[in-house]
VMD Tcl script that draws the C-alpha trace (Angstrom):
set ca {
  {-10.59 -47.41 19.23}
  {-13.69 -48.11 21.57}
  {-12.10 -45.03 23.84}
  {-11.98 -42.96 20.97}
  {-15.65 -43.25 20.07}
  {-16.73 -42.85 23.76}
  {-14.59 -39.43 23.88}
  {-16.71 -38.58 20.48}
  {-19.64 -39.03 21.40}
  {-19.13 -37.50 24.36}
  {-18.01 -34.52 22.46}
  {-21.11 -34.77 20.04}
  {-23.92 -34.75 23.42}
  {-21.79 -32.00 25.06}
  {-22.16 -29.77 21.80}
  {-25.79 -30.52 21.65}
  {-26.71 -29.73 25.30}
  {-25.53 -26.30 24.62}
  {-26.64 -26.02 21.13}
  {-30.20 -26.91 23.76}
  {-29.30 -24.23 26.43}
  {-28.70 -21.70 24.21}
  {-32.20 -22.24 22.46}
  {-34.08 -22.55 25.51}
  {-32.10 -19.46 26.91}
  {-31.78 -17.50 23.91}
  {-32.07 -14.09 25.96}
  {-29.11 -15.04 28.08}
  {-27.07 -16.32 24.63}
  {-28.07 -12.75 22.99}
  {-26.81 -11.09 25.99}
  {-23.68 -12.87 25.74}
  {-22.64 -11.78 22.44}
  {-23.66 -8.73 23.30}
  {-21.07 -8.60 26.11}
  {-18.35 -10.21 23.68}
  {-16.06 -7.55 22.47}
  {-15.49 -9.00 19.19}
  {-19.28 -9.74 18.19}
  {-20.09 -5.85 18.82}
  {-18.01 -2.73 17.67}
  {-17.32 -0.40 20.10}
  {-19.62 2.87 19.27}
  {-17.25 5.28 20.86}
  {-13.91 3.92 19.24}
  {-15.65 4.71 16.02}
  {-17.25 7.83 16.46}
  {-13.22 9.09 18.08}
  {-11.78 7.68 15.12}
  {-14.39 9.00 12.93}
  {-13.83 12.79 14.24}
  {-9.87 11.68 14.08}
  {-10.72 11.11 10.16}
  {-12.70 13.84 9.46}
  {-10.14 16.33 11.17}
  {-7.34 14.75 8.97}
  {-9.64 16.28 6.05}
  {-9.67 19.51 7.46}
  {-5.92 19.71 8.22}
  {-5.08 18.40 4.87}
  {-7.07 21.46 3.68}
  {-5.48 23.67 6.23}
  {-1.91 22.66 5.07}
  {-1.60 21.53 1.57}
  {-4.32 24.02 -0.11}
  {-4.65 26.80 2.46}
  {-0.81 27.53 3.97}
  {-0.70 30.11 1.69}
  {-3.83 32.36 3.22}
  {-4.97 30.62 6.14}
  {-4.19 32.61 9.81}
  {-1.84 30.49 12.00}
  {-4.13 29.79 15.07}
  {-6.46 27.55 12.64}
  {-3.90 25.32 11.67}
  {-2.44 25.41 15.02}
  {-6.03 24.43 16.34}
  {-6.70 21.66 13.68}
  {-3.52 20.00 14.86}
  {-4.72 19.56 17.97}
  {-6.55 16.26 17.48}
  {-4.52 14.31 14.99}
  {-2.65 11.50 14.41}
  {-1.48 10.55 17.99}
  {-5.34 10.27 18.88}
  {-6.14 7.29 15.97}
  {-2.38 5.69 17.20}
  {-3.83 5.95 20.76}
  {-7.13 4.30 20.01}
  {-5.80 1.87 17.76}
  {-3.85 0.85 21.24}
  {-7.39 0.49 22.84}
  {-9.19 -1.34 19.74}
  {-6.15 -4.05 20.41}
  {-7.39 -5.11 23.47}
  {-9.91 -6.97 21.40}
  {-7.74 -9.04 19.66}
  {-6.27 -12.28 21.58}
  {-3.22 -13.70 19.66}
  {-0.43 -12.51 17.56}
  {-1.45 -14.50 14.30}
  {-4.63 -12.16 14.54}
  {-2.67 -9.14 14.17}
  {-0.41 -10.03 11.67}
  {-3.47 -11.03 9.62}
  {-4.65 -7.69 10.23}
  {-1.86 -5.67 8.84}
  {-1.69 -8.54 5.72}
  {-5.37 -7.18 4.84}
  {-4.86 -4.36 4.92}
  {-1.53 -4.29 2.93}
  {-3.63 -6.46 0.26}
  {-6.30 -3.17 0.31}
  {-3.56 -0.83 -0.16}
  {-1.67 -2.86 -3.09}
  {-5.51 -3.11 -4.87}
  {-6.30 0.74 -4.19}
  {-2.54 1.82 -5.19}
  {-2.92 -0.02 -8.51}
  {-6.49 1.29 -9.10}
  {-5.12 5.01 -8.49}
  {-2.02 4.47 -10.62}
  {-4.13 3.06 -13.32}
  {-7.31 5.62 -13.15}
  {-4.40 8.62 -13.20}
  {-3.49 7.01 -16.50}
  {-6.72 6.75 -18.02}
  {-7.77 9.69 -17.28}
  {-4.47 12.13 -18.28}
  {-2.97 9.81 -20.84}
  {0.61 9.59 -18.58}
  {1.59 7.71 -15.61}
  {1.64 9.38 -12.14}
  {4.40 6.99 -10.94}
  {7.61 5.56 -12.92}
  {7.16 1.71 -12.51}
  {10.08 1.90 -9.76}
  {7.92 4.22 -7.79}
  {4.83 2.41 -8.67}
  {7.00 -0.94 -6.36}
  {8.12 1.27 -4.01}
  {4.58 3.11 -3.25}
  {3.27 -0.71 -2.74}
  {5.62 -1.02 0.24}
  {3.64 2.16 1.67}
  {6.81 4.06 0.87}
  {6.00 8.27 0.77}
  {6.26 9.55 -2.57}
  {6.32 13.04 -3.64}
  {4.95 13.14 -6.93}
  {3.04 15.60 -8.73}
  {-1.06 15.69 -8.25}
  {-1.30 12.75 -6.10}
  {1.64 13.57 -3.90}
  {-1.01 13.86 -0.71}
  {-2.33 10.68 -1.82}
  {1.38 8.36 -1.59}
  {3.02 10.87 1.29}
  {-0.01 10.09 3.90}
  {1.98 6.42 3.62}
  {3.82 7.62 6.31}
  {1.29 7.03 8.58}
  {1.10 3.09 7.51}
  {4.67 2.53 7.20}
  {4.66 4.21 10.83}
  {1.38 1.98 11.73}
  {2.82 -1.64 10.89}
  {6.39 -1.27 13.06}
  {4.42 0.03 15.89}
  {1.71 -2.95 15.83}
  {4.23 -5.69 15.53}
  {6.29 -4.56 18.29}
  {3.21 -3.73 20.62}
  {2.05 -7.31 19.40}
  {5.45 -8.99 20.35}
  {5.23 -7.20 23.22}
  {1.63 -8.68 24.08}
  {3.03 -12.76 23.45}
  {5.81 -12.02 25.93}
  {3.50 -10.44 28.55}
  {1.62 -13.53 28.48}
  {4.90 -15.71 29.02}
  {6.17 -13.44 31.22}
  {4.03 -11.78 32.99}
  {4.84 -7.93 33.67}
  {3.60 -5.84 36.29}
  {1.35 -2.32 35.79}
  {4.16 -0.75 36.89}
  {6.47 -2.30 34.71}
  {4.34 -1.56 31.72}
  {4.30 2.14 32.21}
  {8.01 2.22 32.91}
  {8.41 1.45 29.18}
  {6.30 3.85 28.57}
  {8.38 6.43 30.08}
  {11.28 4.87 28.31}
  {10.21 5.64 25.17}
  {9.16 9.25 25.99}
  {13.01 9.61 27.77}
  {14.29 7.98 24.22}
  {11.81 10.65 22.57}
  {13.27 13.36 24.50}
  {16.80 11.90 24.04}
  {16.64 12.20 20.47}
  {14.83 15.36 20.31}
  {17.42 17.05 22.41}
  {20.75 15.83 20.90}
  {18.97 15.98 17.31}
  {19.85 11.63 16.85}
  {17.43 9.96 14.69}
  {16.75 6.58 16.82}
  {17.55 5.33 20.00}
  {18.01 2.02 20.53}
  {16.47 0.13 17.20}
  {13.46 2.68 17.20}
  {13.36 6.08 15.20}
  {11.56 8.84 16.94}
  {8.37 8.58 14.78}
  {8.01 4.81 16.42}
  {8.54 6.15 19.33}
  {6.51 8.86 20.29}
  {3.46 6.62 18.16}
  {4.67 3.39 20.56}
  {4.42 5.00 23.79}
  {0.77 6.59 22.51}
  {-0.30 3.24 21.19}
  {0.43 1.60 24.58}
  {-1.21 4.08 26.24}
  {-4.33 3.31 24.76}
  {-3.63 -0.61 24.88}
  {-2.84 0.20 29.24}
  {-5.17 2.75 29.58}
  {-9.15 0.91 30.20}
  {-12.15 2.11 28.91}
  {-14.11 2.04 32.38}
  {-11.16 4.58 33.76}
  {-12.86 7.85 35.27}
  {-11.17 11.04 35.41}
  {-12.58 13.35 37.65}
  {-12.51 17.09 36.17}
  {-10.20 18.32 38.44}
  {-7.55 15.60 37.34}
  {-8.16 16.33 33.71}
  {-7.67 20.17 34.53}
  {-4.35 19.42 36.13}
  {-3.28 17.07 33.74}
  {-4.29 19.39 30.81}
  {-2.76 22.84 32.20}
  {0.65 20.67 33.19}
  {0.75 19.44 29.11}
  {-0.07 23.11 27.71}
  {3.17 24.29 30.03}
  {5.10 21.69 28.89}
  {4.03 22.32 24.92}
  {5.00 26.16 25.85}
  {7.95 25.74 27.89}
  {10.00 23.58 26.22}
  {8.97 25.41 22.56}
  {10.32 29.23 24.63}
  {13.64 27.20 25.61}
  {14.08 25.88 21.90}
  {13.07 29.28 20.34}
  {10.53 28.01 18.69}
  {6.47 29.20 17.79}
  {4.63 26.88 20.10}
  {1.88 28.06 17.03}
  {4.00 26.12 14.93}
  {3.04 22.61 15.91}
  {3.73 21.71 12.08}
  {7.76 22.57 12.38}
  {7.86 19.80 15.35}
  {5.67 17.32 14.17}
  {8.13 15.50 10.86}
  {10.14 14.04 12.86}
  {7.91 13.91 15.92}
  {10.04 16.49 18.71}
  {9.16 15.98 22.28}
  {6.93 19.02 21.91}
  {4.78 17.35 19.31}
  {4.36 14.72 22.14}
  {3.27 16.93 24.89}
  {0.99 18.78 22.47}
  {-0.48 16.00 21.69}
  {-1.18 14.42 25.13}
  {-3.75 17.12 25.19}
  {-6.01 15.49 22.65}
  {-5.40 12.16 24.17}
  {-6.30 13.15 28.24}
  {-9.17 14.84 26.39}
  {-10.49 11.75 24.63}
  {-9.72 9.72 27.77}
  {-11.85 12.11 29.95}
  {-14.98 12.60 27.58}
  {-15.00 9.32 27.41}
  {-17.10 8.54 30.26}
  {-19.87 10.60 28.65}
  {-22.06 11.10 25.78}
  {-23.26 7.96 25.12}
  {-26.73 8.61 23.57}
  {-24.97 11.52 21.60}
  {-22.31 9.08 20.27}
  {-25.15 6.41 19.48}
  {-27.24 9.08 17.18}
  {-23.78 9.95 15.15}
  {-23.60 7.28 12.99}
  {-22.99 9.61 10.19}
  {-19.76 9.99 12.20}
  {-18.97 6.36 13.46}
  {-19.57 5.39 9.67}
  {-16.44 7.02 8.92}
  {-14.42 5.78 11.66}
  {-15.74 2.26 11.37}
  {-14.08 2.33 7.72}
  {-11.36 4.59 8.61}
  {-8.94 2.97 5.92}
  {-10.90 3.66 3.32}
  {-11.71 7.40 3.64}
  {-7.95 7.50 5.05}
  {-6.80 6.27 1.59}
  {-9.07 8.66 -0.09}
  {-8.74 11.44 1.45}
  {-4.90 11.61 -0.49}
  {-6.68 11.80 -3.78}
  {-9.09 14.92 -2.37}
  {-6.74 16.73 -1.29}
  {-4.90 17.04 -4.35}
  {-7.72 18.45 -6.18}
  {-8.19 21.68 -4.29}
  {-4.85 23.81 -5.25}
  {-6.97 25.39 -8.21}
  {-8.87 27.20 -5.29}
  {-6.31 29.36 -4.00}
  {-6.54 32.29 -6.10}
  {-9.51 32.44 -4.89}
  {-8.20 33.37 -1.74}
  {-7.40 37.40 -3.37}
  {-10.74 37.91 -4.43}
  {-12.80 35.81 -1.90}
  {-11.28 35.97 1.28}
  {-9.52 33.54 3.01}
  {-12.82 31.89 5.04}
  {-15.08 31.68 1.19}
  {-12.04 30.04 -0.02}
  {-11.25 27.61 2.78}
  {-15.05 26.69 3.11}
  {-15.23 26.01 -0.63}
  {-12.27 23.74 -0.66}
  {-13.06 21.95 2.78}
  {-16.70 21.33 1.11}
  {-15.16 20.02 -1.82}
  {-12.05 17.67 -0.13}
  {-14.84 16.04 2.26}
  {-17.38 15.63 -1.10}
  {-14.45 14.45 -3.02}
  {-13.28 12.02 0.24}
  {-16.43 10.71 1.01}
  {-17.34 9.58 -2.72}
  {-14.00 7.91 -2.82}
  {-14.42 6.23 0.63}
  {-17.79 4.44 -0.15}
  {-16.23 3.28 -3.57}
  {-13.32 1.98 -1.55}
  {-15.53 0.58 1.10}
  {-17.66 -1.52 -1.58}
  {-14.51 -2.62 -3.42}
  {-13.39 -3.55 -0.11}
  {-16.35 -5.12 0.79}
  {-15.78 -7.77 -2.64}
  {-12.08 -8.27 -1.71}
  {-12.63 -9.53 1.51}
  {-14.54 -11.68 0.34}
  {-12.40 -13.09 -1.82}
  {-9.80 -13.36 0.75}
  {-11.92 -15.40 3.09}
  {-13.07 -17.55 0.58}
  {-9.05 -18.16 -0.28}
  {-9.06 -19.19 3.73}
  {-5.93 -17.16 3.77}
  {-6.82 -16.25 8.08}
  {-6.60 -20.16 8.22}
  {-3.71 -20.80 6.55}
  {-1.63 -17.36 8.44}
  {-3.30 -18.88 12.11}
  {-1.55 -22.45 10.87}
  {1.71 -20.83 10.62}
  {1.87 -18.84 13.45}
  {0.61 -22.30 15.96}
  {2.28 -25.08 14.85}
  {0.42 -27.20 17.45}
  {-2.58 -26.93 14.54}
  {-0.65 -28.29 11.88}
  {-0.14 -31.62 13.73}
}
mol new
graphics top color blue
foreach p $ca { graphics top sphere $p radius 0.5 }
foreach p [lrange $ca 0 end-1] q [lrange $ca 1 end] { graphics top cylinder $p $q radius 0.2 }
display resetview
């Protein structure tokens, strides 16, 4: 008993003596958090992400509004910088995060988000037209971020790929991470995996299979980019000679292998659902790209926060920009009378308008729910199960 006190109250003055140095060296405590990942977002993760975002807009436009009168090159050049590139920094954002309870709590939020915004669509849509936009068995399936092709909102539930896409690749990056710390792998090691996954990519592409191993080809081209960015450090420097080489040996890839399979290598689109090894090495452009201007622009990247805003709450102009989207079909006949550029600027104006009112409604609804959630001590209770060393 007497021990026990002494080991309290030893507790008690050591908490105190550094509740002291901290106030008497609050420059040094300021710096500290500074320096702490997880007290300070990353500017340039958010302003890539952002761009990543905004781009997602534009191809949405490109694609769903704008295949009819659009030239080929401009949606070949909006692919470019698309998915792959928010997979690959999502990778790099993970290094902030420590344990796998963390993660999982992660994806729970944000399937909690999508459950409230789903239901809030499905019942607006109602409102507003007098008819449901989803049968109730679509309404449970569309909850499970399943992709739904529905009428009006189909841009809105088929983005879900992405999630559905975005939760198998976490959990197995994050199982990965828990036995890395048991086990202890080597650099090399890690990359070999890597290359395993674009061999299984290539596997798969070639013979036309849909998986190899447990793992469908959209996990894993999206694993092997999502590691990359998890390997891959943010104080790497790549000279511009490297990034040359590395960039020209990509684009002959992209155009070699698309002349052996016969195919456009303008046609990114026809490779990308399921991912083909082509949509890989096209999209290792963007990626080297990000990875070599990112040893620059930091003032730039500071004064864009019109930019990191949006990739700071990437989910909820992601979410949103399904519903925009479907609202600018009405413009194409515009396209025989207008041009194709009038047209395509009027509905790109409109889909980012449209997004962008969405996003901040999202963003404040957001803003109450998590509240609610953290009041419910739900990260608690999913840390608790997860360490059972807690719970005793």
């Amino acid at each position: 008993m007497n021990q026990s006190l002494v080991i309290a109250k030893v507790s008690i003055s050591e908490k105190r003596g550094n509740v002291m140095r901290c106030t008497q060296n609050s420059a040094e405590c300021k710096t500290a958090i500074k320096k702490n990942p997880l007290k300070e977002r990353d500017e340039k993760l958010d302003f890539y992400r952002g761009l990543a975002i905004l781009n997602i807009v534009c191809i949405h436009t490109c694609f769903f509004s704008g295949q009819s009168y659009l030239p080929n090159i401009l949606r070949t050049l909006c692919l470019l910088y698309d998915v792959p590139i928010l997979v690959f920094l999502a990778g790099r954002s993970a290094q902030y995060r420590s344990d796998f309870a963390a993660t999982f709590w992660g994806l729970i939020k944000i399937w909690i988000e999508w459950m409230f915004i789903s239901t809030l669509v499905a019942l607006g849509y109602r409102l507003l037209n007098g008819k449901s936009v989803v049968t109730p068995l679509q309404y449970l399936q569309g909850l499970f971020f399943y992709p739904l092709e529905v009428e009006h909102l189909g841009i809105f539930y088929q983005s879900m790929w992405y999630m559905q896409m975005y939760v198998v690749v976490v959990l197995v990056a994050a199982a990965l991470r828990e036995l890395d710390k048991r086990i202890h792998f080597s650099l090399i090691s890690k990359w070999a995996f890597v290359l395993f996954l674009v061999i299984g990519l290539a596997y798969t592409s070639i013979c036309e299979k849909d998986s190899f191993f447990v793992l469908n080809r959209t996990q894993l081209c999206f694993l092997s980019f999502f590691l990359m960015g998890y390997f891959t450090k943010a104080s790497d420097r790549i000279s511009v000679r490297h990034y040359l080489i590395q960039v020209a040996f990509f684009i002959t890839l992209w155009i070699g292998i698309s002349k052996a399979y016969h195919v456009s290598f303008l046609n990114i689109q026809a490779v990308k659902f399921p991912p083909h090894i082509i949509y890989w090495a096209v999209s290792m452009i963007s990626i080297i790209t990000c990875r070599f201007l990112w040893q620059y622009g930091d003032s730039l990247i500071h004064r864009c926060r019109f930019i990191r805003f949006w990739g700071r709450n990437s989910l909820c102009f992601f979410f949103s920009q399904g519903i925009g989207a479907g609202l600018i079909y009405r413009f194409v006949p515009l396209a025989q009378t207008q041009g194709w550029i009038k047209t395509f600027l009027l509905s790109l104006a409109v889909n980012y308008l449209v997004t962008y009112a969405l996003g901040l409604i999202f963003f404040l609804l957001f803003r109450g729910l998590n509240q609610l959630i953290w009041k419910a001590n739900l990260l608690q209770l999913t840390k608790e199960c997860f360490n059972p060393v807690s719970r005793q």
